[in-house]
N, C-alpha and C positions, 0 to 999 in steps of 0.2 A: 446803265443799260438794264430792262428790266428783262427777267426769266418770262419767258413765252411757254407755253406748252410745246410747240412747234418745235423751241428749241431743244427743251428735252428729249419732242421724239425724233428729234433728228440724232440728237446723242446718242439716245440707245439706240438707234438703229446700226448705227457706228459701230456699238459694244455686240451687236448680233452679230453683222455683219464679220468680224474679227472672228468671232466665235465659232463660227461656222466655216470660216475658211481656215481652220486651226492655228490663228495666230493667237495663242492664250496668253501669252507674256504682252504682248499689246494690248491685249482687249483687256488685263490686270490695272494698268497702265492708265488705262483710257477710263476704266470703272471708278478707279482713284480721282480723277478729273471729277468725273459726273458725282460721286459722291460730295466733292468737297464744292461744288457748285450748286450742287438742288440738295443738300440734303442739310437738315438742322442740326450744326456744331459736328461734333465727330462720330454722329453714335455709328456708323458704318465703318469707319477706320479698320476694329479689329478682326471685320469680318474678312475685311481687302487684304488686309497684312497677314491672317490664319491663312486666305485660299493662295498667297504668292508663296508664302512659306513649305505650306503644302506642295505647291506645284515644284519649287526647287530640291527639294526634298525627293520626291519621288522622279524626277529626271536625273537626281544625283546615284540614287537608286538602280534605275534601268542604264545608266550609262556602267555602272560597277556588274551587269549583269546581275544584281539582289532581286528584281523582280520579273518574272519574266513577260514577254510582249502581253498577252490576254488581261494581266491585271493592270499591266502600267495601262493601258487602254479603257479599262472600264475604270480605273481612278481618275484620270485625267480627264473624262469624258465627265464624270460626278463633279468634279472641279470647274469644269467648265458650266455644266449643268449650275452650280453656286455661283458663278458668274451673272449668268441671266436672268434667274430670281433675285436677286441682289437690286439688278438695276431693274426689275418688274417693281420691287420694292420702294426703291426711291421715288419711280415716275406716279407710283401708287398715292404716294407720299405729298405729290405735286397734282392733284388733280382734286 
């Protein structure tokens, strides 16, 4: 089967759509996918594996009360923001 553009942007619509309806652990998930499909060998890998790392990290955080709601919101939101450049990046990558 060969890679469409179509399919890409069907992908990342996928990966916005997640993003936007704040499922971030999915839309990680799903970025992971899209990378190891449209993207050449791993170079994306450690960007996906820094932003899940991060994401757990800081909900391990706000669940211990460590951070309080204002920053876990503007982190998680940066996080999510590195989501969507990411796969801006790939599709960039495929065109």
């Amino acid at each position: 089967m060969t890679k469409t553009y179509t399919d890409i942007g069907l992908r990342k619509v996928e990966i916005q759509r997640l993003v936007g309806s704040d499922h971030i652990p999915k839309a990680i998930k799903r970025l992971m996918d899209f990378s190891t499909d449209f993207s050449n060998g791993r170079e994306h890998f450690t960007s996906i594996v820094s932003i899940s790392n991060a994401l757990q990290q800081l909900e391990s955080q706000h669940a211990q009360s460590l951070i309080d709601k204002n920053d876990f919101e503007e982190k998680r939101t940066a996080l999510a923001k590195s989501i969507l450049e990411l796969s801006d990046l790939i599709e960039e990558q495929n065109t």
